[in-house]
Backbone as JSON, one array per atom type, in Angstrom:
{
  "sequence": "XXXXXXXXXXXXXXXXXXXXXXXXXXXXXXXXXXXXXXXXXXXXXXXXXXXXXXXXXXXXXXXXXXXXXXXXXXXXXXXXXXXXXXXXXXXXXXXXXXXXXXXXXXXXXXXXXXXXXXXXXXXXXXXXXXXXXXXXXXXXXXXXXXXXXXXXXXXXXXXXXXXXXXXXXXXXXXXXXXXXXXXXXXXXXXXXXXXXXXXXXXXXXXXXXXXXXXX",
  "N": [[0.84, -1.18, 0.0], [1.0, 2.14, -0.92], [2.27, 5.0, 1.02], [1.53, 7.79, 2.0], [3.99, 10.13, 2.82], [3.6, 12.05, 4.49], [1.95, 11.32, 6.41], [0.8, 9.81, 9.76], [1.44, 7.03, 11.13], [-0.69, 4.68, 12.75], [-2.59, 2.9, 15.21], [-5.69, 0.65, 15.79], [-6.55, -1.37, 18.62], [-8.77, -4.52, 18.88], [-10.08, -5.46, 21.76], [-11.82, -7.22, 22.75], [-13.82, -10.31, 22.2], [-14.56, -12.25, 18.95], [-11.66, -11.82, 17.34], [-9.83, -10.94, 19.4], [-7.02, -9.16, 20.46], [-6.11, -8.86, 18.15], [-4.54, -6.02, 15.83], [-5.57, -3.04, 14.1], [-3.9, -1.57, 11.66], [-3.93, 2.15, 11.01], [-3.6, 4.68, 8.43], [-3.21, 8.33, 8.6], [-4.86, 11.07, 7.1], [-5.45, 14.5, 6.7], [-2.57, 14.19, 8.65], [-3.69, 14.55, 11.92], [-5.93, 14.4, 14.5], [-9.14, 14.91, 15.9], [-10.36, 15.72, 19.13], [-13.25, 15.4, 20.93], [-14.92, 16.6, 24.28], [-17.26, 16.47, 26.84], [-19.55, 17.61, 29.56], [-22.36, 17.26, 31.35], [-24.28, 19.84, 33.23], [-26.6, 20.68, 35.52], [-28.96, 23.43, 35.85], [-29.55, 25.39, 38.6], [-32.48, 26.98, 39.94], [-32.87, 30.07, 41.62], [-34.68, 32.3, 43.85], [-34.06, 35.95, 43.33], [-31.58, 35.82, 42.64], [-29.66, 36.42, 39.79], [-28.4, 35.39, 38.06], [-28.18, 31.44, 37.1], [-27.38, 29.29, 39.85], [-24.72, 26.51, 38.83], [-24.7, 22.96, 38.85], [-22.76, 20.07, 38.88], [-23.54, 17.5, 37.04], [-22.66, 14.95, 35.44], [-19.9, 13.53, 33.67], [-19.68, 13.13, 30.42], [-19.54, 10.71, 27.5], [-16.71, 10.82, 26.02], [-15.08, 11.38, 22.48], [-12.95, 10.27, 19.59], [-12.1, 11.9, 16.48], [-11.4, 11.23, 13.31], [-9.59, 11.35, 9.91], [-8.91, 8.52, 7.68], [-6.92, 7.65, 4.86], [-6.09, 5.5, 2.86], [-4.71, 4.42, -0.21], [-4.13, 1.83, -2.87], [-3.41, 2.06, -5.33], [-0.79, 1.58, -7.01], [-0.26, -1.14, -6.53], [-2.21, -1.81, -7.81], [-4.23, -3.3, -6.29], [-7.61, -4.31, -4.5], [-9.14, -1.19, -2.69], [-10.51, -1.84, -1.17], [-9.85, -4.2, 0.67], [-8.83, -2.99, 2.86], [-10.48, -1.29, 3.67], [-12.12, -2.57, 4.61], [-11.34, -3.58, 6.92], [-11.54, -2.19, 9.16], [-14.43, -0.96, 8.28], [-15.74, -3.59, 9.55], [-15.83, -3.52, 11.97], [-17.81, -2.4, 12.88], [-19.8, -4.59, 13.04], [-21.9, -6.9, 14.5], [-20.23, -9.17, 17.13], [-20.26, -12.49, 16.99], [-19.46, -14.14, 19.63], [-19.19, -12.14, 21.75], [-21.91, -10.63, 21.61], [-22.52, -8.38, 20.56], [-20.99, -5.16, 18.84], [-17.18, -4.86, 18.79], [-14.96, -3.99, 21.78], [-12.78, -1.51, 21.43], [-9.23, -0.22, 21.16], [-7.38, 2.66, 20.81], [-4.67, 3.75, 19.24], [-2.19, 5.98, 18.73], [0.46, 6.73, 17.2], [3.42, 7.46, 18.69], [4.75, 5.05, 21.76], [4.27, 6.28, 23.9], [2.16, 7.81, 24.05], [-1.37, 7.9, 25.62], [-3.33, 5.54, 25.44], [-6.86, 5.43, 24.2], [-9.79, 3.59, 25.21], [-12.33, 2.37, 23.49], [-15.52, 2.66, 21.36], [-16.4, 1.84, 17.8], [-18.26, 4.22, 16.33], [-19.18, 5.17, 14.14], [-18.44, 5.25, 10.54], [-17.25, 6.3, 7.7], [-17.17, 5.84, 4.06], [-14.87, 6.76, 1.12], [-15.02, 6.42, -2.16], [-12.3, 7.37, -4.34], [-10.84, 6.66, -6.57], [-10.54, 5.1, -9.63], [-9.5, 1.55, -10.75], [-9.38, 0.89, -14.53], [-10.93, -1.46, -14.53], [-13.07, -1.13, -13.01], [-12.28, -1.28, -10.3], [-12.16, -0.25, -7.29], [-9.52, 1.62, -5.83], [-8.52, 3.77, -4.43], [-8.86, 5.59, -1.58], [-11.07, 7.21, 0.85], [-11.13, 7.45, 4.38], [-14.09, 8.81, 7.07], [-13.96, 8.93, 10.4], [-15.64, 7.87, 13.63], [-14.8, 7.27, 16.63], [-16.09, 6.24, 19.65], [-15.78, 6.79, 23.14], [-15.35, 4.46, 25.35], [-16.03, 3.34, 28.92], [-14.94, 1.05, 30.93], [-14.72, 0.69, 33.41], [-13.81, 2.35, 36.87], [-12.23, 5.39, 36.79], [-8.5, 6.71, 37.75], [-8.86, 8.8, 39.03], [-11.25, 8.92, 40.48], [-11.95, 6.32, 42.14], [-9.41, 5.21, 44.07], [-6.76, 3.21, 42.51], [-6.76, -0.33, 42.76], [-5.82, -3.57, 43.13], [-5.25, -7.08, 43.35], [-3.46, -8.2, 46.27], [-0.66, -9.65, 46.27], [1.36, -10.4, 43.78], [1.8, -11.15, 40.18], [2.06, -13.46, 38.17], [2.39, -13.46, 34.48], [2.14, -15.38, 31.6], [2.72, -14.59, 28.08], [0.81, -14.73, 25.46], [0.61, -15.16, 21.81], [-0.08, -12.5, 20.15], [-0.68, -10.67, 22.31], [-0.9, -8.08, 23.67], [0.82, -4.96, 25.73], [-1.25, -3.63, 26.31], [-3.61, -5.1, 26.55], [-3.35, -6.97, 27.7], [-3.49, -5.48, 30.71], [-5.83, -4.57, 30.48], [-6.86, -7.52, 30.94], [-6.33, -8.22, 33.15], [-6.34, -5.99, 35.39], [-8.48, -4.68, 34.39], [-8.39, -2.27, 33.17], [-7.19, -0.81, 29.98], [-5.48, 1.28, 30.38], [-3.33, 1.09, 32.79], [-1.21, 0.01, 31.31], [0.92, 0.98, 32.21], [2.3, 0.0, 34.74], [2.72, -2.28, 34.34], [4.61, -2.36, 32.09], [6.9, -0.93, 33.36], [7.75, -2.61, 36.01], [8.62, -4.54, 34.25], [10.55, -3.34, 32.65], [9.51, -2.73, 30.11], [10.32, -1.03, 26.95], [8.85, -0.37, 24.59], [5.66, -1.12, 24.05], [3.85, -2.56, 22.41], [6.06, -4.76, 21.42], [6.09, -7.6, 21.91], [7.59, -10.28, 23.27], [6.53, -13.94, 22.37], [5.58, -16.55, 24.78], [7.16, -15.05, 26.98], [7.82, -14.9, 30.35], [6.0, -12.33, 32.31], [5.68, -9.74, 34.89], [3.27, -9.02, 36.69], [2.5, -6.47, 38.69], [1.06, -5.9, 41.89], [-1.21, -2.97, 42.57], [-1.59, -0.79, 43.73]],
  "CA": [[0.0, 0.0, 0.0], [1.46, 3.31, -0.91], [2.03, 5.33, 2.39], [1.8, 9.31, 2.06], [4.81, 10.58, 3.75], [3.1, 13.01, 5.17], [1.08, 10.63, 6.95], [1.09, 9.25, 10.8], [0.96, 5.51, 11.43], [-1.47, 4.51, 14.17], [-3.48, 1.35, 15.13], [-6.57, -0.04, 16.9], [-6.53, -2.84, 18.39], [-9.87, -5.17, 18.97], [-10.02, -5.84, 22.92], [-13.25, -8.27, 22.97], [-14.3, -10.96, 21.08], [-13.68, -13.29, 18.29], [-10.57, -11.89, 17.13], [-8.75, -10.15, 20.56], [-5.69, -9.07, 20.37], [-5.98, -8.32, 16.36], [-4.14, -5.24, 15.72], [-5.13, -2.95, 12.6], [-3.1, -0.55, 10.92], [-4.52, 2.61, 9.6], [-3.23, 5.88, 8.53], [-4.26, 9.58, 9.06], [-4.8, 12.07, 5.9], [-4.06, 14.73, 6.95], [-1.55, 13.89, 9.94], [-4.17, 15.35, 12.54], [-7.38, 14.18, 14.63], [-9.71, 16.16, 16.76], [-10.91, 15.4, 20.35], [-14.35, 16.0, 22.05], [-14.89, 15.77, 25.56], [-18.31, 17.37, 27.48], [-20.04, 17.76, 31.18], [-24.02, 17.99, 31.67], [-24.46, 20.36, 34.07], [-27.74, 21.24, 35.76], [-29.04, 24.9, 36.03], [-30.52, 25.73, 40.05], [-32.6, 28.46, 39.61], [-32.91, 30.46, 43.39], [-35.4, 33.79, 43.33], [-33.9, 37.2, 43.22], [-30.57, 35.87, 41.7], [-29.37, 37.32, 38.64], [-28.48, 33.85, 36.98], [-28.19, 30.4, 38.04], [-26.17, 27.83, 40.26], [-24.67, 25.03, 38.25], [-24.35, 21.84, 39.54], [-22.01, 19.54, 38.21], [-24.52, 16.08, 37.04], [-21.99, 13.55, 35.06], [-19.07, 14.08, 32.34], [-20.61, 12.75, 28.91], [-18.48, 10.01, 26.8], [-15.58, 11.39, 25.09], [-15.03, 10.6, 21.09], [-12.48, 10.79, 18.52], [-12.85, 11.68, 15.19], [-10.11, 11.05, 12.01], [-9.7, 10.53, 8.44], [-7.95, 7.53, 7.19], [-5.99, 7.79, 3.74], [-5.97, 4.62, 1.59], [-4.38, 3.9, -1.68], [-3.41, 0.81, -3.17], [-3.1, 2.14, -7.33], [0.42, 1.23, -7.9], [-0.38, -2.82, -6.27], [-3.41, -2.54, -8.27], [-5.31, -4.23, -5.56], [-8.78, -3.69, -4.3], [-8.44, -0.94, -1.58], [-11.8, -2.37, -0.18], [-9.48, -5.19, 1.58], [-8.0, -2.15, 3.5], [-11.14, -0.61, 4.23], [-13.6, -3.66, 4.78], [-11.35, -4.85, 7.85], [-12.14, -0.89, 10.11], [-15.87, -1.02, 8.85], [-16.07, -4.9, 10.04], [-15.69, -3.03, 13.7], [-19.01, -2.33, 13.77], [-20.82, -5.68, 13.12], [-21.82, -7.8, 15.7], [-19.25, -10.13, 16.66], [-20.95, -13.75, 17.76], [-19.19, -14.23, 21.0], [-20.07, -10.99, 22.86], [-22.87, -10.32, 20.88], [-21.99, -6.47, 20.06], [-19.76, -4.61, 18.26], [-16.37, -5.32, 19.8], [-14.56, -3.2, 22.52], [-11.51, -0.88, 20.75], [-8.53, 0.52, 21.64], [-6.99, 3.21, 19.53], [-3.18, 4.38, 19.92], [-1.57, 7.22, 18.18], [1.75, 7.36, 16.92], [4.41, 6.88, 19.83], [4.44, 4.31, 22.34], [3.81, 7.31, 25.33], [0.88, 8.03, 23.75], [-2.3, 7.18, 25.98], [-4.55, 4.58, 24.64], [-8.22, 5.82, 24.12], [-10.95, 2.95, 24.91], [-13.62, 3.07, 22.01], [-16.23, 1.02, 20.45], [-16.3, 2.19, 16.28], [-19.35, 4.7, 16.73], [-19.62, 5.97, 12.79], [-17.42, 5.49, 9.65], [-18.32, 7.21, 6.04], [-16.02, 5.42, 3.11], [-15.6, 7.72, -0.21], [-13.72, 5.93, -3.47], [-12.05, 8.71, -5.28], [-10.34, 6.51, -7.67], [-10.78, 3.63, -9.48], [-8.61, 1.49, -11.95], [-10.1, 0.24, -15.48], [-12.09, -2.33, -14.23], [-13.81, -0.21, -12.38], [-11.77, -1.6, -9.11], [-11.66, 0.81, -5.83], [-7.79, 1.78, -5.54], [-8.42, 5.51, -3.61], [-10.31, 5.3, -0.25], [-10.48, 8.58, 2.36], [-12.49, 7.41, 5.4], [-14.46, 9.69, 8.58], [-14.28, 7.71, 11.31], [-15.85, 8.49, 14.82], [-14.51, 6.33, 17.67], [-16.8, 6.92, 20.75], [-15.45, 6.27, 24.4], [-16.11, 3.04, 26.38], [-16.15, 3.11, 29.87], [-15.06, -0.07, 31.91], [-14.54, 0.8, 34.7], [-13.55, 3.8, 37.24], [-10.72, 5.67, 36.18], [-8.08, 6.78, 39.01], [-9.56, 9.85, 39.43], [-13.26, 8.23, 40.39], [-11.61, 5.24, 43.22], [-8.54, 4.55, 44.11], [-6.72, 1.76, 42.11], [-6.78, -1.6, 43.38], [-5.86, -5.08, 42.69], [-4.88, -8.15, 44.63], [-1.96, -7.87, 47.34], [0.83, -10.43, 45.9], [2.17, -10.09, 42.42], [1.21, -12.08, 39.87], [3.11, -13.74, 36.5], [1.94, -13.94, 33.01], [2.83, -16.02, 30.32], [2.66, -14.04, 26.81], [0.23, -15.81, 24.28], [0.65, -14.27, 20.68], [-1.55, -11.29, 19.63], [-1.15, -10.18, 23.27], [-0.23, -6.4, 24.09], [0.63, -4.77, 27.32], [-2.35, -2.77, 26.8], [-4.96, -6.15, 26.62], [-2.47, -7.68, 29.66], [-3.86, -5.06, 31.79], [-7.23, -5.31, 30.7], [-7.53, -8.98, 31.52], [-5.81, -8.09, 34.98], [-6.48, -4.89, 35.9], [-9.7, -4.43, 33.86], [-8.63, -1.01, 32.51], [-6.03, -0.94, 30.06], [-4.44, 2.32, 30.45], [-2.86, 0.84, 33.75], [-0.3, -0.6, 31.21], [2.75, 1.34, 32.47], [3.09, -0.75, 35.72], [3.74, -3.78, 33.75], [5.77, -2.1, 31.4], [7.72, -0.85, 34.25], [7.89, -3.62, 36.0], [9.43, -5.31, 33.65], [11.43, -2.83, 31.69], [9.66, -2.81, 28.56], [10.21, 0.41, 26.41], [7.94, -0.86, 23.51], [4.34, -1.69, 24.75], [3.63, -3.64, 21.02], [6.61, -5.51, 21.07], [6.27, -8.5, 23.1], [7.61, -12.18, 22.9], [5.34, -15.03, 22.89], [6.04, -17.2, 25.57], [7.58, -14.68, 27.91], [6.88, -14.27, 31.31], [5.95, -11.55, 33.06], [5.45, -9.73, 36.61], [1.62, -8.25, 37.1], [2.48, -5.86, 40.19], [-0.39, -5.12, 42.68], [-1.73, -1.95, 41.9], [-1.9, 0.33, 45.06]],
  "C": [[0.88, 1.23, 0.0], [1.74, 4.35, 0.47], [2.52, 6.87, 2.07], [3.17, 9.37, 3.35], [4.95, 11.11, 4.72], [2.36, 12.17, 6.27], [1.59, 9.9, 8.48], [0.78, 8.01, 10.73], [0.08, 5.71, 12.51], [-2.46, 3.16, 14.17], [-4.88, 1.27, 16.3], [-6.55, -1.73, 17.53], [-7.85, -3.85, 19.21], [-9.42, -6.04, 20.75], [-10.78, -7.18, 23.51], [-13.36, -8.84, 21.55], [-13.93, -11.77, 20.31], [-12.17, -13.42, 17.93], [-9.75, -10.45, 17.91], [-7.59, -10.66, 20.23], [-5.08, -8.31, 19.11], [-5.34, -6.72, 16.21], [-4.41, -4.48, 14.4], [-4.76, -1.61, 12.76], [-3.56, 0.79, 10.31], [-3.52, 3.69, 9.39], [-3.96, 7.17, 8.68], [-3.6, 10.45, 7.39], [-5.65, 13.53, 6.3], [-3.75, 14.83, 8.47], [-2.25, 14.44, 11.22], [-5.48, 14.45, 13.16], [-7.91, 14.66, 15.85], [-10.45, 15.22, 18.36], [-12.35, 16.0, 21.25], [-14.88, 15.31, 22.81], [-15.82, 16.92, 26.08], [-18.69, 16.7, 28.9], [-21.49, 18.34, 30.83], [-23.65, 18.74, 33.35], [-26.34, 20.59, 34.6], [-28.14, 22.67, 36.59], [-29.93, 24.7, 37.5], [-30.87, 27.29, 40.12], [-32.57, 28.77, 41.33], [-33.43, 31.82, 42.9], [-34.14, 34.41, 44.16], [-31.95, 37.18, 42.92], [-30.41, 36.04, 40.26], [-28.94, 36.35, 37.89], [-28.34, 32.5, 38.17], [-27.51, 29.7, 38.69], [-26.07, 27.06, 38.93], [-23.98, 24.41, 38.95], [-23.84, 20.53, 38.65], [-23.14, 17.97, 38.04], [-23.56, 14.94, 36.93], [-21.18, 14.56, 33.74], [-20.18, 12.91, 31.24], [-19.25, 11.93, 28.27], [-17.42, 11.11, 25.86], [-15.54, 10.71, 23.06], [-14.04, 11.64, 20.44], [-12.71, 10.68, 16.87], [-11.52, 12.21, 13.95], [-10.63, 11.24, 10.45], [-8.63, 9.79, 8.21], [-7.92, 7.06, 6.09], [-5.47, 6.41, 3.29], [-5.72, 4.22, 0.02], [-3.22, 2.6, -2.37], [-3.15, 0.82, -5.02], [-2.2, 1.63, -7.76], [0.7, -0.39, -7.86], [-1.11, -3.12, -6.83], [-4.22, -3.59, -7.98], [-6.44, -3.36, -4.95], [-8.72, -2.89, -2.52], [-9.43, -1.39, -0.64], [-11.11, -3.08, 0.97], [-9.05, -4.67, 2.62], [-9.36, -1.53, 4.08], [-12.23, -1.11, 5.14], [-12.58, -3.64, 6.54], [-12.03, -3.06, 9.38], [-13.74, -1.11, 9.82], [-16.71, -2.39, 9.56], [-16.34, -4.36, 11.4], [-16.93, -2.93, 14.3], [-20.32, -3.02, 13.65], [-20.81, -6.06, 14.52], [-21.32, -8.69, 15.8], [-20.3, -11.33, 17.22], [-20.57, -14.2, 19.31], [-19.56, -13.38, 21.98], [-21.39, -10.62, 23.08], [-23.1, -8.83, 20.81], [-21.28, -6.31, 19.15], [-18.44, -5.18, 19.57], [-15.63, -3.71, 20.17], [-13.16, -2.8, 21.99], [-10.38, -0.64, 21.78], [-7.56, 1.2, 20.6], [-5.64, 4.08, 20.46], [-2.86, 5.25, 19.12], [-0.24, 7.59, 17.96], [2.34, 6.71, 17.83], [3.57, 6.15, 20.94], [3.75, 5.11, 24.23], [2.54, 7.62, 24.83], [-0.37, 7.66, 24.79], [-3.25, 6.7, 25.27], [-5.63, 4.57, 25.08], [-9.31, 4.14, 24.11], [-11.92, 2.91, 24.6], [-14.65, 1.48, 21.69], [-15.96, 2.65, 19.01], [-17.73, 3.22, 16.15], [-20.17, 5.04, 14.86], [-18.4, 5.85, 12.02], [-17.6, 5.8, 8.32], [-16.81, 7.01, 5.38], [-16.29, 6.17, 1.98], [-14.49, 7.21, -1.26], [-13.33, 6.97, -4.2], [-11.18, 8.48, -6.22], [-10.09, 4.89, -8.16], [-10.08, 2.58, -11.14], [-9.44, 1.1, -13.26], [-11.31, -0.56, -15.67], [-12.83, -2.09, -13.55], [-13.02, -0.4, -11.01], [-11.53, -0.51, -8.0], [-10.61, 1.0, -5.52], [-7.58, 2.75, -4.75], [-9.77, 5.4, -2.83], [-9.81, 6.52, 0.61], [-12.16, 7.98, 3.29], [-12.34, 7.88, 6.3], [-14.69, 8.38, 9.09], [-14.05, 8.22, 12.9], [-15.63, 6.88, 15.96], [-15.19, 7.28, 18.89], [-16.02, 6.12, 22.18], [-16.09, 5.16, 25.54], [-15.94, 2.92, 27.36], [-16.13, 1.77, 30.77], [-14.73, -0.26, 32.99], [-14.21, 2.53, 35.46], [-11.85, 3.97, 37.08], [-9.64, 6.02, 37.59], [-8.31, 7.88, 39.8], [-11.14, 9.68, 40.25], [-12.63, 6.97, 41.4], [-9.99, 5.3, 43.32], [-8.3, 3.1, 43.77], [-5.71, 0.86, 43.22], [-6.74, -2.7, 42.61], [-5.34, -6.2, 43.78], [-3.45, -8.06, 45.81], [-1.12, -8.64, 46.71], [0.4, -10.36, 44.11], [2.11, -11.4, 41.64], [2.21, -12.47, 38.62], [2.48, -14.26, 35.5], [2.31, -14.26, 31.98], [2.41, -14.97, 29.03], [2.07, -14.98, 26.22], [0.55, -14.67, 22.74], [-0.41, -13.63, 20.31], [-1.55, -10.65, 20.97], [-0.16, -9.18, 22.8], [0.01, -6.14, 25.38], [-0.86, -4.06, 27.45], [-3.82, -4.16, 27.02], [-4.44, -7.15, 27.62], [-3.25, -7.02, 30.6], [-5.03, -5.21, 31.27], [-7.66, -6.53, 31.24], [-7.29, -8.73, 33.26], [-6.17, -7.09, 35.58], [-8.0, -4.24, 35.84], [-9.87, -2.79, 33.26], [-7.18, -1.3, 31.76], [-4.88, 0.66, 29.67], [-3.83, 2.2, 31.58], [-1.7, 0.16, 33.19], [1.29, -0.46, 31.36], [3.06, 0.54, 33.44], [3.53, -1.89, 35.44], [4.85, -3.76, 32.64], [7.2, -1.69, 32.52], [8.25, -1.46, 34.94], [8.85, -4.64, 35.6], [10.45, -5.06, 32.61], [11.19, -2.4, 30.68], [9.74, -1.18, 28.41], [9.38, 0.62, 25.16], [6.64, -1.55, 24.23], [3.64, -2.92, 23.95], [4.48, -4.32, 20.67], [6.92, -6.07, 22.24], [6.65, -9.79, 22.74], [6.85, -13.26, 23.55], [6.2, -15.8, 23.71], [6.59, -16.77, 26.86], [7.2, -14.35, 29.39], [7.4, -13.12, 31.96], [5.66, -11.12, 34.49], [4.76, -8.95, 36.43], [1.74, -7.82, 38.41], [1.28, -5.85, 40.45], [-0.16, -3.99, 42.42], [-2.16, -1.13, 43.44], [-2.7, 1.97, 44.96]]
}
């Protein structure tokens, strides 16, 4: 696949479901994607004030929103195969019976990893070879925020008192390590730490690891 230069790598990777662990690939056109994050408030009126209390109710899900830059013209393959596997995100898988639970990373490995389900994605062919074949794909794509739990702001984190060890199966990440263990996986620095890593996506199968308690 051709890869604008200009362009950021970045991946999601499928947390739940038939195929956890799955990692896909997309890119960004252009190099950029926007963030919105809101709070309901509720207005308390009170006579002979001049406006109202607000009272803080609940924050509101967060969502990001991209475009991702596809062209396969010069492999002269169909770029559908590139586009089909992001809008697959938001069938229902058979094991959960939902869409499956995301996680979307951004460039470097410091990055924090956003937990999403696939909320909206709008595919547009803008070029197509002889045979009529789809070779030029630009897709909007709204990732909405998934909530599994309280964050560390909302409880203090907790996990079991003695320290635990995990074998590596292939397709695992540190970020779907701490999900199974932790049940959130932006908790994946203590096992990167832990254990040294400086790469969060490069792990060896078979290896074990040390799952600190979580204080």
């Amino acid at each position: 696949m051709a890869i604008n230069p200009r362009s950021k790598k970045g991946f999601i990777e499928i947390l739940s479901g038939t195929n956890i662990g799955r990692q896909i690939e997309i890119l960004y056109f252009p190099p950029e994607y926007s963030i919105e994050k809101s709070n309901t408030f509720a207005e308390i009126s009170i006579p002979g004030l001049e406006a109202p209390y607000l009272q803080y109710v609940k924050g509101n899900a967060g969502s990001i929103t991209l475009e991702a830059f596809y062209d396969t013209y010069e492999q002269g393959t169909d770029v559908r195969d590139f586009t089909k596997q992001l809008s697959d995100l938001m069938k229902i898988d058979p094991v959960i019976h939902a869409p499956p639970t995301l996680l979307f990373a951004w460039g470097m490995p410091s990055q924090e990893p956003f937990t999403c389900v696939l909320e909206r994605v709008t595919t547009r062919f803008t070029m197509f070879n002889s045979d009529g074949i789809p070779v030029r794909a630009r897709l909007s794509i709204t990732l909405k925020e998934f909530k599994i739990g309280l964050n560390e702001r909302e409880r203090n984190k907790q996990s079991s008192d003695k320290t635990k060890f995990y074998v590596t199966k292939q397709g695992d990440s540190l970020w779907s390590i701490a999900y199974k263990e932790y049940g959130d996986p932006a908790l994946w620095r203590y096992i990167a730490d832990a254990n040294k890593i400086h790469d969060p996506r490069s792990l060896e199968t078979g290896a074990e690891l040390i799952i600190p308690s979580v204080e």
